[in-house]
DRENPA-3360 file (N, C-alpha, C; in nm, 2 decimals, always signed):
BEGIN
1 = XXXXXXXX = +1.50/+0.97/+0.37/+1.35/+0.98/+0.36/+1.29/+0.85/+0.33 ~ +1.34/+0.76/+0.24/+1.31/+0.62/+0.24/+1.26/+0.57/+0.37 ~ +1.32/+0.57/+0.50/+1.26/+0.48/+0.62/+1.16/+0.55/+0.67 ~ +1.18/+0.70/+0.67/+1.05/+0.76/+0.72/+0.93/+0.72/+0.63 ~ +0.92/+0.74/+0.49/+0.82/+0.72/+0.44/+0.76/+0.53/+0.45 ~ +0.87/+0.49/+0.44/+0.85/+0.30/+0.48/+0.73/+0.32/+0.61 ~ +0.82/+0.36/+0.70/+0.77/+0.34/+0.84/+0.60/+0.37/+0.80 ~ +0.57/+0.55/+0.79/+0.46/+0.58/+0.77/+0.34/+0.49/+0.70;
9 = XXXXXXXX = +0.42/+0.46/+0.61/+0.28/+0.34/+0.50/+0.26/+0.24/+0.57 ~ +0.35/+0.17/+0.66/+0.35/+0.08/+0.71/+0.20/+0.12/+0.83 ~ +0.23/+0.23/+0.93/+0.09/+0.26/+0.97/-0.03/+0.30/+0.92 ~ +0.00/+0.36/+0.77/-0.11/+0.39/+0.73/-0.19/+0.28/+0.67 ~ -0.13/+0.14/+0.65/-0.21/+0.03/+0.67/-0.14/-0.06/+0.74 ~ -0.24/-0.06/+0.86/-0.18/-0.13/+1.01/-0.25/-0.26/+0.97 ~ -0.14/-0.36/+1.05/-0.22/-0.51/+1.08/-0.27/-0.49/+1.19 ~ -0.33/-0.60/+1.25/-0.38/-0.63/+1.34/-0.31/-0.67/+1.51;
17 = XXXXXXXX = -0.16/-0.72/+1.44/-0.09/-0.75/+1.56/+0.09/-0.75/+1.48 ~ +0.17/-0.66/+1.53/+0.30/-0.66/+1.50/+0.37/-0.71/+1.64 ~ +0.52/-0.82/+1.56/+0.61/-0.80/+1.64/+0.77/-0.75/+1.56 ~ +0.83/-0.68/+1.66/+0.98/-0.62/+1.60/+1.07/-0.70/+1.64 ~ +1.12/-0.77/+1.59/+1.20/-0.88/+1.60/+1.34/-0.83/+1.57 ~ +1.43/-0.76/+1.60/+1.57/-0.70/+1.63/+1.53/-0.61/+1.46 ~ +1.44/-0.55/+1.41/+1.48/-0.47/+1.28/+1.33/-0.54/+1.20 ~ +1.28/-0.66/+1.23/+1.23/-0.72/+1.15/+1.09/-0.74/+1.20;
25 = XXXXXXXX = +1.00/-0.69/+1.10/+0.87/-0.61/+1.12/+0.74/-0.70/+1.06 ~ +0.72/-0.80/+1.21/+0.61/-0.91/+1.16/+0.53/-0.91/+1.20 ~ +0.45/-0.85/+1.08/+0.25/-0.82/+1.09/+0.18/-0.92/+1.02 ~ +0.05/-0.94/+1.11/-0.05/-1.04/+1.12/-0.20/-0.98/+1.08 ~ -0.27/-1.02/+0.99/-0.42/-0.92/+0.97/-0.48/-1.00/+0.89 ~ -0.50/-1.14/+0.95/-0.61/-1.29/+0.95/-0.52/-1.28/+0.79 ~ -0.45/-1.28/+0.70/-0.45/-1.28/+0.60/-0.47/-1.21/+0.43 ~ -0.49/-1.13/+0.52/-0.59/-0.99/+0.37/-0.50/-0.90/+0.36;
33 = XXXXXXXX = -0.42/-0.89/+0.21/-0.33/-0.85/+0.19/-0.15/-0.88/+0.23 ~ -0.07/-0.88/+0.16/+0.03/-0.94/+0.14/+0.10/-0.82/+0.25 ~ +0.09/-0.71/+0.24/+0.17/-0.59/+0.29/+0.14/-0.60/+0.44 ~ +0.02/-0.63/+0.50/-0.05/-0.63/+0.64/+0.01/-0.79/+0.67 ~ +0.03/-0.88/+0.61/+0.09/-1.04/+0.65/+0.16/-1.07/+0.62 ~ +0.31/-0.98/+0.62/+0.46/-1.02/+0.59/+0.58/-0.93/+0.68 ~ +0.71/-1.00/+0.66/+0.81/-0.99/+0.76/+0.87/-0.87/+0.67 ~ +0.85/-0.75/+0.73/+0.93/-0.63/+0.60/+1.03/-0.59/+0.68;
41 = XXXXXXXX = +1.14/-0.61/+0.67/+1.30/-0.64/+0.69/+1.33/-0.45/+0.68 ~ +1.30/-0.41/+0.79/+1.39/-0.28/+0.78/+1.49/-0.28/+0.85 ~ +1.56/-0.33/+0.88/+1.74/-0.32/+0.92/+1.82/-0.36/+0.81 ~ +1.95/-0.38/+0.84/+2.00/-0.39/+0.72/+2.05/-0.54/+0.77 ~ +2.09/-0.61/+0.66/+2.11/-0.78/+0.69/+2.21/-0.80/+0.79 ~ +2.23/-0.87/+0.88/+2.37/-0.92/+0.94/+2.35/-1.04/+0.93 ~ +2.46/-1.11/+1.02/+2.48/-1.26/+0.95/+2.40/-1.35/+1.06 ~ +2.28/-1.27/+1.11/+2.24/-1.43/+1.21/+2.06/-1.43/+1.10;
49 = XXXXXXXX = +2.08/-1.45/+0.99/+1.97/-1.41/+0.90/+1.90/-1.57/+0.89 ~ +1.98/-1.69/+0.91/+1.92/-1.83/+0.95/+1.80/-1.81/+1.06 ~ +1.87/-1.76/+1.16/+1.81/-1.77/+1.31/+1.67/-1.70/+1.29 ~ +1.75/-1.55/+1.24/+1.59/-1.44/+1.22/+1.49/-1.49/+1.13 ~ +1.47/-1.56/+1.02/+1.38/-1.63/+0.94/+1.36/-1.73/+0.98 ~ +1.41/-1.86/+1.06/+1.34/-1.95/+1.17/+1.23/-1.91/+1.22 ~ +1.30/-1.82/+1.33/+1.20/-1.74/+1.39/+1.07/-1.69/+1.29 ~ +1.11/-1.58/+1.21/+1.02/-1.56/+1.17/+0.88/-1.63/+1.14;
57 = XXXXXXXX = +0.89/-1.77/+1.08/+0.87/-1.86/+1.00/+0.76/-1.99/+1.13 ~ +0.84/-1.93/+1.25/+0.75/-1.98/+1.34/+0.66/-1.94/+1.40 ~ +0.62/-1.76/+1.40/+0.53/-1.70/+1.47/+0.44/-1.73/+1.37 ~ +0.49/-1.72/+1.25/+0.36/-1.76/+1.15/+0.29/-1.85/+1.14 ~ +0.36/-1.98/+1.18/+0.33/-2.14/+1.16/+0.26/-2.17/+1.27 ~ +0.28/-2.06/+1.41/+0.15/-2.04/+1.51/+0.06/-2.00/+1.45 ~ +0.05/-1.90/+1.39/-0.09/-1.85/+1.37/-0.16/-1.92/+1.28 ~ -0.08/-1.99/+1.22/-0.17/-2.11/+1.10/-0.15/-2.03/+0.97;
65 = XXXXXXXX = -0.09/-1.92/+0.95/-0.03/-1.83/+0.82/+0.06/-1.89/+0.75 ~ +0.13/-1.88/+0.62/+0.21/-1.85/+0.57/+0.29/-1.73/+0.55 ~ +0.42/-1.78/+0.57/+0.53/-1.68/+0.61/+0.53/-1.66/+0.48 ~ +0.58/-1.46/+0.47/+0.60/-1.44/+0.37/+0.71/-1.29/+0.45 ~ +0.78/-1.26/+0.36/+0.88/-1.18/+0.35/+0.94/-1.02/+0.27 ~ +0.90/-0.95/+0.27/+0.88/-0.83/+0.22/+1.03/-0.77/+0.24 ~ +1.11/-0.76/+0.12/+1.22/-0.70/+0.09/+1.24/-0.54/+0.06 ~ +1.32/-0.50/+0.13/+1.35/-0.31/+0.10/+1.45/-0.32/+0.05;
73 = XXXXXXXX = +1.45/-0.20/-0.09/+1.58/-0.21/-0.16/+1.67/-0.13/-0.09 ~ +1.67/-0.03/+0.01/+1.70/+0.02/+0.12/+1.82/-0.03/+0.17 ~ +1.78/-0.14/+0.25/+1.81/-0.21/+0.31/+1.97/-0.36/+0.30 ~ +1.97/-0.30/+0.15/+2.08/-0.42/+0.10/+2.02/-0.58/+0.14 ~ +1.91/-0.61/+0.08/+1.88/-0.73/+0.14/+1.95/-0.87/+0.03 ~ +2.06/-0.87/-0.06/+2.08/-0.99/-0.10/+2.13/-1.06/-0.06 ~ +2.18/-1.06/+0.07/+2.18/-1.14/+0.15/+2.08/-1.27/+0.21 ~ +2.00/-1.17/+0.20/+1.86/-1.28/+0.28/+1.82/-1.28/+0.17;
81 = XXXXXXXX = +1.78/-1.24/+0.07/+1.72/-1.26/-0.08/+1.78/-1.40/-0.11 ~ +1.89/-1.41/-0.12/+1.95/-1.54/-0.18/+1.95/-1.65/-0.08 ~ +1.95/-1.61/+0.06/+1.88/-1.70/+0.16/+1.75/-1.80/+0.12 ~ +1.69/-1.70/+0.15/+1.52/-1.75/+0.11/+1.46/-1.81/-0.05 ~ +1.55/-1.74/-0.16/+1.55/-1.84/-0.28/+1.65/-1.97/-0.24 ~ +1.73/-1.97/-0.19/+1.79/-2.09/-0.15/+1.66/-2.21/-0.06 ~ +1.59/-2.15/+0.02/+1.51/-2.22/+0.06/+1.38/-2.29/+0.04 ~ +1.36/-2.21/-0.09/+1.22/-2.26/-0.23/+1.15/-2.09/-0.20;
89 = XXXXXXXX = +1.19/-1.98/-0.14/+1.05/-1.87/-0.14/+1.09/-1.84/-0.30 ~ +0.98/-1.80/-0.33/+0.95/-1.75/-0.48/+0.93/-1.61/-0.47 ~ +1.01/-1.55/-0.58/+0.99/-1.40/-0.55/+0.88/-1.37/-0.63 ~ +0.76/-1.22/-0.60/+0.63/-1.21/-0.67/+0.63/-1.08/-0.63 ~ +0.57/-1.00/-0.70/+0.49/-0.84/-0.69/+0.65/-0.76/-0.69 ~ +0.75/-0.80/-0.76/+0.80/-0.64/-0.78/+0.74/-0.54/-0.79 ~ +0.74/-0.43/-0.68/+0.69/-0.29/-0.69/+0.80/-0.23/-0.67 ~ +0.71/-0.07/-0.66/+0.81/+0.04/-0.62/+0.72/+0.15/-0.55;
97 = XXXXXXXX = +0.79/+0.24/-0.47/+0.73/+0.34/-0.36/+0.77/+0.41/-0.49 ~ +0.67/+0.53/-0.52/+0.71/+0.66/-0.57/+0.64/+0.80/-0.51 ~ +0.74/+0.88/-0.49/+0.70/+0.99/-0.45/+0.66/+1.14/-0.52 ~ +0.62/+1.23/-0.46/+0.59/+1.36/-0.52/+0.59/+1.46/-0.40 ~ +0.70/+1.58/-0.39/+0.69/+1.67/-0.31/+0.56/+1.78/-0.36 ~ +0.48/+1.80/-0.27/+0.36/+1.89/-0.26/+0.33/+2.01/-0.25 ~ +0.45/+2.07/-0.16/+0.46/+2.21/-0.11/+0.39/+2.27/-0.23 ~ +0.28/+2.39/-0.21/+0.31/+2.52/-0.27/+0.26/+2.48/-0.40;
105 = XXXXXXXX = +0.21/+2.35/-0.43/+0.11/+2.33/-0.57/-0.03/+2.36/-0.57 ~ -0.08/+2.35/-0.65/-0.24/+2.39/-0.66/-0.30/+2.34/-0.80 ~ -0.36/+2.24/-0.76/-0.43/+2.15/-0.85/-0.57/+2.21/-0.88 ~ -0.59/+2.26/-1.03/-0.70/+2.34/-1.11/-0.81/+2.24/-1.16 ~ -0.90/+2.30/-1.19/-1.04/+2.19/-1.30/-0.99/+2.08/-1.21 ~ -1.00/+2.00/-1.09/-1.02/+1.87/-1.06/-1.17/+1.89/-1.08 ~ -1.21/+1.79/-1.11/-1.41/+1.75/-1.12/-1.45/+1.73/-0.98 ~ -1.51/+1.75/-0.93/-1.57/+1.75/-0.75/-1.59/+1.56/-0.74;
113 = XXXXXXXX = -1.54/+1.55/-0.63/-1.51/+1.39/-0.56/-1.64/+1.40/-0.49 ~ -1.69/+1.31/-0.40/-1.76/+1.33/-0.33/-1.69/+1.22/-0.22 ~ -1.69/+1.31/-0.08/-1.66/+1.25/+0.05/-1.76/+1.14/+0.11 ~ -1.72/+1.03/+0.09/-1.81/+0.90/+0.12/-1.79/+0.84/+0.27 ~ -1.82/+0.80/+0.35/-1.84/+0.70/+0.47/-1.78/+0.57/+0.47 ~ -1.73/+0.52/+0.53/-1.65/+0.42/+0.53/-1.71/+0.30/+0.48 ~ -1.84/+0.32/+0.51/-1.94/+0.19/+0.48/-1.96/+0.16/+0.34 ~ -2.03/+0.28/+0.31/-2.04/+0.33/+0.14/-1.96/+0.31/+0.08;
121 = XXXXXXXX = -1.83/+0.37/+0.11/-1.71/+0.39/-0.03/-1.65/+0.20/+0.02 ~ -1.68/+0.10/+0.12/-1.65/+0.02/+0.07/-1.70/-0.07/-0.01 ~ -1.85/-0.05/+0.00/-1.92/-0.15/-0.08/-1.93/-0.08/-0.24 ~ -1.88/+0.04/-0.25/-1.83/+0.10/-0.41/-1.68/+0.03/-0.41 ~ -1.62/+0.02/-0.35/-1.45/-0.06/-0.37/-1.48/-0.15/-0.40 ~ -1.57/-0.24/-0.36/-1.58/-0.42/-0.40/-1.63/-0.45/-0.53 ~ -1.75/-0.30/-0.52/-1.83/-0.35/-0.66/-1.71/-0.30/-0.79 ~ -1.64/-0.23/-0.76/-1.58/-0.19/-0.88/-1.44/-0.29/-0.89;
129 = XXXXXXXX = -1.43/-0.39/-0.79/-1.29/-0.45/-0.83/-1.36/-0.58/-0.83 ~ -1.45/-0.63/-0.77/-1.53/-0.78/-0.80/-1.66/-0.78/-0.84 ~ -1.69/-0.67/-0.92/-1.84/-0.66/-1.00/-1.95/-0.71/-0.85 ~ -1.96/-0.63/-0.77/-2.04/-0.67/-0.66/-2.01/-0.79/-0.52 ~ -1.92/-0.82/-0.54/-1.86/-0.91/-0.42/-1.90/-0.78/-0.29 ~ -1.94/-0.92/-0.15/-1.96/-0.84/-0.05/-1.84/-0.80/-0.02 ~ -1.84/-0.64/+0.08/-1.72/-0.62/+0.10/-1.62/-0.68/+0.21 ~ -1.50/-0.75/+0.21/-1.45/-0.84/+0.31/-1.47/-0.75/+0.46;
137 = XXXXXXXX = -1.49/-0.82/+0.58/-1.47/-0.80/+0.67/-1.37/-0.76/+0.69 ~ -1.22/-0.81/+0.66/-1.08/-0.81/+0.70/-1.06/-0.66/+0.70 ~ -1.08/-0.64/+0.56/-1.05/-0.49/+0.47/-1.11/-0.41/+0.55 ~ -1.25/-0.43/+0.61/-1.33/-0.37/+0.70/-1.23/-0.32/+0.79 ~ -1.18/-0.39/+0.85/-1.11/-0.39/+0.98/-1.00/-0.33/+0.99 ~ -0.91/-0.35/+0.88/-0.79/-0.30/+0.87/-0.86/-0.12/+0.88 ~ -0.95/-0.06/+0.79/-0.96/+0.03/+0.75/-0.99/+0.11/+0.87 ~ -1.05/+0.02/+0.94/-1.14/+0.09/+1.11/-1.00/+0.13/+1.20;
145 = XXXXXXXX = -0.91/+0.02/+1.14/-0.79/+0.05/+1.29/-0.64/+0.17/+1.22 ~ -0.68/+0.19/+1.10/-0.58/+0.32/+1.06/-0.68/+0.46/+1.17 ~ -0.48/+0.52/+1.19/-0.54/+0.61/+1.34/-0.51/+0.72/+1.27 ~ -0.47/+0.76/+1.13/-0.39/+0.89/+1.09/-0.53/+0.91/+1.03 ~ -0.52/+1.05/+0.97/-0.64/+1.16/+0.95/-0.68/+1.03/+0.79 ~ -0.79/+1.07/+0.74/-0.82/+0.93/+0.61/-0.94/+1.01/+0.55 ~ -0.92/+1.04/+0.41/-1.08/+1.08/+0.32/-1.06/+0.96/+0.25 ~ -1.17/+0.87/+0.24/-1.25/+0.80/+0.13/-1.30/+0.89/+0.02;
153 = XXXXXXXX = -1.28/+0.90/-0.04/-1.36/+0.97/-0.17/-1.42/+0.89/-0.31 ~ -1.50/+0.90/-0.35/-1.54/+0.85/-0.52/-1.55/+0.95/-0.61 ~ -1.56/+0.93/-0.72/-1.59/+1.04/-0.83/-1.73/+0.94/-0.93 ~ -1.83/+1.00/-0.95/-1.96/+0.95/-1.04/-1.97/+0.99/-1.16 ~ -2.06/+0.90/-1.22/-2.07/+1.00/-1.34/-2.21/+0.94/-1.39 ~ -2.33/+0.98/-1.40/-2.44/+0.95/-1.42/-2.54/+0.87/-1.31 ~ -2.46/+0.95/-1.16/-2.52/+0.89/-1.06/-2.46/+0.76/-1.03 ~ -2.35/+0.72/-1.06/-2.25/+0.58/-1.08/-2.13/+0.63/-1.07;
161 = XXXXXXXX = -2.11/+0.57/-0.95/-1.96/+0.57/-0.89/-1.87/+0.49/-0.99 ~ -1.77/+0.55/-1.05/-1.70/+0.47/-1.16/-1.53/+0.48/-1.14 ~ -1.53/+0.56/-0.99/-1.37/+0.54/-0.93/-1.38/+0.57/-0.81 ~ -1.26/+0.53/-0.67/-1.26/+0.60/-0.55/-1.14/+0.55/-0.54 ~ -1.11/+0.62/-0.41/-0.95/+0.59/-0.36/-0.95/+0.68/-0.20 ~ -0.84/+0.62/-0.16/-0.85/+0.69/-0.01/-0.70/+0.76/+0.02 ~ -0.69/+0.81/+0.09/-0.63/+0.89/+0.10/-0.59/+0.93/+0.25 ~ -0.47/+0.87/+0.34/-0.41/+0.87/+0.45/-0.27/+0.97/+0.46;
169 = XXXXXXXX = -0.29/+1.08/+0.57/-0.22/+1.20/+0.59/-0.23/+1.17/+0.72 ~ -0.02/+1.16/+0.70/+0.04/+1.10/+0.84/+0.14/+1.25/+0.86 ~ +0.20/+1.31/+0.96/+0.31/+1.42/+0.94/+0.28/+1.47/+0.84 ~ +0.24/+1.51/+0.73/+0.25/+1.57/+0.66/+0.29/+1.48/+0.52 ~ +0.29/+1.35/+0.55/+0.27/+1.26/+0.40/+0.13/+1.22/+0.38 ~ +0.15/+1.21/+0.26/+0.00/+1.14/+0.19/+0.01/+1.04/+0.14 ~ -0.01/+0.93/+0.19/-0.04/+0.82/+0.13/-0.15/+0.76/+0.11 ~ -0.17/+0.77/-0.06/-0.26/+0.67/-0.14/-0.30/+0.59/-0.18;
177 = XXXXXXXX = -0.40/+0.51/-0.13/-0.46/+0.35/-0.13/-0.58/+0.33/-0.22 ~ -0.57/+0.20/-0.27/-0.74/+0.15/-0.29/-0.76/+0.21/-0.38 ~ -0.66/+0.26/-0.48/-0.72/+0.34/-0.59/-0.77/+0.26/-0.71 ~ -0.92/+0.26/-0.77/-0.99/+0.13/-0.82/-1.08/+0.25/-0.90 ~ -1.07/+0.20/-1.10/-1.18/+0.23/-1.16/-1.24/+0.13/-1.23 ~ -1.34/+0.16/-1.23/-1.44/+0.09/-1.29/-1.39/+0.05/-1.48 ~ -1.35/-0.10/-1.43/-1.31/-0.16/-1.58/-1.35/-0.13/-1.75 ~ -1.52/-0.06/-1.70/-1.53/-0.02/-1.84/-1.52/+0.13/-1.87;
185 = XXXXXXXX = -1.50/+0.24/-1.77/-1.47/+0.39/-1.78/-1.31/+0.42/-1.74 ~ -1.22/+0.31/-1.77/-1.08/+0.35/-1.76/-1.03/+0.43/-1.88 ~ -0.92/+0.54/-1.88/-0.83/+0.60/-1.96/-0.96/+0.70/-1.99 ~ -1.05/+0.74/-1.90/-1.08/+0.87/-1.89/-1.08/+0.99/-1.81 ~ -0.96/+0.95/-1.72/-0.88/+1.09/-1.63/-0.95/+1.05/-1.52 ~ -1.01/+0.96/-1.51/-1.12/+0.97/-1.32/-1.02/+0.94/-1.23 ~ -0.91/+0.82/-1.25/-0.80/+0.82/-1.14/-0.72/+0.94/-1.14 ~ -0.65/+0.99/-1.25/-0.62/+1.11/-1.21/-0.70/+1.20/-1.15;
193 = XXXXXXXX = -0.82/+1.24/-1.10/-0.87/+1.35/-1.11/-0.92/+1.31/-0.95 ~ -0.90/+1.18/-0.92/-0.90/+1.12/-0.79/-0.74/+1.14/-0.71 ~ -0.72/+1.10/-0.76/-0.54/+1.14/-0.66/-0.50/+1.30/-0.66 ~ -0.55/+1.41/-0.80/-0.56/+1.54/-0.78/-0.63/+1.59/-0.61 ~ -0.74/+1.50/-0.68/-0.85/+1.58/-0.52/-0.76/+1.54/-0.42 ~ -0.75/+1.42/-0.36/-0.68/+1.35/-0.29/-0.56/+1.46/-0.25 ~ -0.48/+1.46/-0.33/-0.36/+1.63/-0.33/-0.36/+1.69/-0.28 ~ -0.48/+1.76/-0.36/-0.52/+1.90/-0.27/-0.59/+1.90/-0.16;
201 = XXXXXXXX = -0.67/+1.82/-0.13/-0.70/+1.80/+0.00/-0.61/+1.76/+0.16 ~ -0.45/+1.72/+0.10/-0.42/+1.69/+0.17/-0.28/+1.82/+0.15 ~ -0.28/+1.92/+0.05/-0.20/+2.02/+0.07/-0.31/+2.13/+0.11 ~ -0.40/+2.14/+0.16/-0.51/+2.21/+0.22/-0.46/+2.20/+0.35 ~ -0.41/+2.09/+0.39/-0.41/+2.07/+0.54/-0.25/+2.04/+0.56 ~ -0.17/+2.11/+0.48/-0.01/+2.16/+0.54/+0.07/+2.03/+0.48 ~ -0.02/+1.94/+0.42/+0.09/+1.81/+0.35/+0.20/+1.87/+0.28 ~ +0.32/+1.79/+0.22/+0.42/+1.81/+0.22/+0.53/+1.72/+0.11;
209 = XXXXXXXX = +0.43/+1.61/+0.08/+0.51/+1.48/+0.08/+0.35/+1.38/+0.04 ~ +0.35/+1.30/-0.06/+0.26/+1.23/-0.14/+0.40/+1.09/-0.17 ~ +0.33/+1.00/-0.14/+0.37/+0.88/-0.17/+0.25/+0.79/-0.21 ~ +0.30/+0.69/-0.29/+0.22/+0.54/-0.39/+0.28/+0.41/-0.44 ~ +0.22/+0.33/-0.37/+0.28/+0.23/-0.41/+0.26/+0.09/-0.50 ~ +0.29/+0.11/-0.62/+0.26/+0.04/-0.76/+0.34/-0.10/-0.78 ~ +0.29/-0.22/-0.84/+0.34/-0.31/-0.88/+0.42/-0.28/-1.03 ~ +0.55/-0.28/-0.98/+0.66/-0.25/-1.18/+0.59/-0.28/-1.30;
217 = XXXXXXXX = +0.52/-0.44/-1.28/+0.47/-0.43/-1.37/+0.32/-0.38/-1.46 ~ +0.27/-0.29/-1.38/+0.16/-0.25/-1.40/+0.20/-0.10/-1.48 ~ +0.24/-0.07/-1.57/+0.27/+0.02/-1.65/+0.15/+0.09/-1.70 ~ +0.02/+0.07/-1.71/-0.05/+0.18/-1.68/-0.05/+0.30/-1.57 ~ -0.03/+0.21/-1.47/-0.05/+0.34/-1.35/+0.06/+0.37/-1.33 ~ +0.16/+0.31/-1.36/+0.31/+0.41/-1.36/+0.31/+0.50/-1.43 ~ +0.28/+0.47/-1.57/+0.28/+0.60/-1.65/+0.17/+0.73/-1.59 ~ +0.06/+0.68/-1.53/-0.03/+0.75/-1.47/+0.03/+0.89/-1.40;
225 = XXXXXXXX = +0.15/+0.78/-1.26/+0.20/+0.80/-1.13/+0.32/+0.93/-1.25 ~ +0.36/+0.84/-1.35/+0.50/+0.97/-1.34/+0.44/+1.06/-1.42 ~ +0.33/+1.08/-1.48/+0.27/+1.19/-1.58/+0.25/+1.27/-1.47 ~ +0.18/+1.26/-1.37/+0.13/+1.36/-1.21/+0.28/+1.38/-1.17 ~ +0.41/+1.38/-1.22/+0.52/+1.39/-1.11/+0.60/+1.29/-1.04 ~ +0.52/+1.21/-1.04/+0.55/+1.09/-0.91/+0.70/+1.07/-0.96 ~ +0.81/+1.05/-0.89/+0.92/+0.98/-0.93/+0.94/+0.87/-0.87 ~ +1.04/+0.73/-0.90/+1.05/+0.65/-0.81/+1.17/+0.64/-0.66;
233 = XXXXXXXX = +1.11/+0.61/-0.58/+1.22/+0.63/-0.47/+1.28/+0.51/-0.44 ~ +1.20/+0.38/-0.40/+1.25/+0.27/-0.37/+1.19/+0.14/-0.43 ~ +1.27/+0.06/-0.38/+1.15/-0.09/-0.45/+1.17/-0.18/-0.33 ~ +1.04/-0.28/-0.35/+1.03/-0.40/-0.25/+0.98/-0.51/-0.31 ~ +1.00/-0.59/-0.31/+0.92/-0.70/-0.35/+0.89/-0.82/-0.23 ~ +0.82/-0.94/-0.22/+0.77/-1.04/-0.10/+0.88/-1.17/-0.19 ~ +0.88/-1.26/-0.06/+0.97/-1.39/-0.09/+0.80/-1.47/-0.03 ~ +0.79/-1.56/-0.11/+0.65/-1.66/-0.06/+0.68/-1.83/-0.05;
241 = XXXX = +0.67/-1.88/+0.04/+0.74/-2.04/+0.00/+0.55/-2.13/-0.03 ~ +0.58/-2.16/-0.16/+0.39/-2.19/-0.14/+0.41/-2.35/-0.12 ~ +0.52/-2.41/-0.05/+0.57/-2.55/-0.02/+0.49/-2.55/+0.13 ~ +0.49/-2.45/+0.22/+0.47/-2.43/+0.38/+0.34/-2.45/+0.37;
% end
């Protein structure tokens, strides 16, 4: 289940231009976000791992990018792990996928979300993660080119959007993004009560399978993720050389 659900997140936020380089999965998206601009190694290592990161390292050095490299624990990557620290990449953002089987649940008392517009719920995303920053074009873009079914949603509270998150249902997974509250109404249930809606909106419509993907060290929303269920399935982390 690990490559299916890899694969799926991987479309549910598309770059702008991929190439599959024998296993090795290099997306381009002007730079916005680390997951949309790195090499995520889904084969398992063999020994021409010099050549493959050359390469790699050069489609990027075209586009004027920084190569960066996205590790599956899947995948048995210490091979190329100890490659790439051998070459100066710095490892950054230990995360982890965690999942939650959905079948047959029924999530009670959620508080009503309201279904926002893509335009709307982004300039509520920006204001809640950069106190008002316009919202990036990139983000724009990426958001316009996901092709799987997608609710934006927020939750208010005095006419003030004070959380939203989105919500992408591929086959019958749900994968959840962009989930952002508002710095001074945190630790009062509104992300829970956002990823609930999120849920059941997406076991409304035959989902099956809920996936999220958290930084290890963010132990709020883990505890969040495993209080709702979530378990963890895999981990990944990026190799970054900030020398290039």
């Amino acid at each position: 289940m690990n490559r299916v659900v890899e694969e799926i997140s991987l479309k549910a936020w598309p770059a702008f231009e991929s190439i599959n380089y024998h296993g090795w999965l290099m997306r381009f998206a002007d730079g916005y976000t680390k997951r949309a601009n790195s090499v995520t190694v889904l084969s398992h290592v063999d020994s021409d791992v010099e050549a493959k990161v050359t390469y790699c390292e050069s489609q990027y050095q075209v586009r004027k990018q920084k190569p960066i490299f996205r590790l599956l624990s899947f995948t048995e990557p210490k091979l190329l792990d100890c490659k790439l620290a051998a070459k100066g990449y710095q490892l950054i953002d230990p995360s982890l996928v965690m999942g939650l089987a959905i079948s047959g649940r029924v999530f009670n008392d959620v508080p009503a979300l309201n279904q926002e517009n893509l335009n709307y719920w982004l300039v509520a995303y920006h204001d809640l993660i950069a106190l008002g920053e316009q919202p990036s074009a990139i983000h724009r873009k990426i958001l316009t080119t996901i092709q799987s079914e997608t609710l934006f949603v927020s939750l208010k509270q005095n006419d003030k959007i004070v959380a939203c998150g989105l919500g992408v249902l591929e086959r019958g997974y749900l994968g959840i993004f962009d989930l952002v509250t508002s710095p001074t109404q945190r630790r009062r249930g509104y992300a829970t009560a956002i990823i609930q809606g999120l849920l059941q909106w997406a076991i409304d419509k035959g989902a099956f399978f809920s996936y999220i993907q958290v930084v290890k060290a963010n132990t709020p929303a883990r505890n969040l993720y495993e209080k709702l269920g979530y378990e963890p399935m895999y981990e990944y982390w990026y190799r970054v050389s900030y020398l290039r």
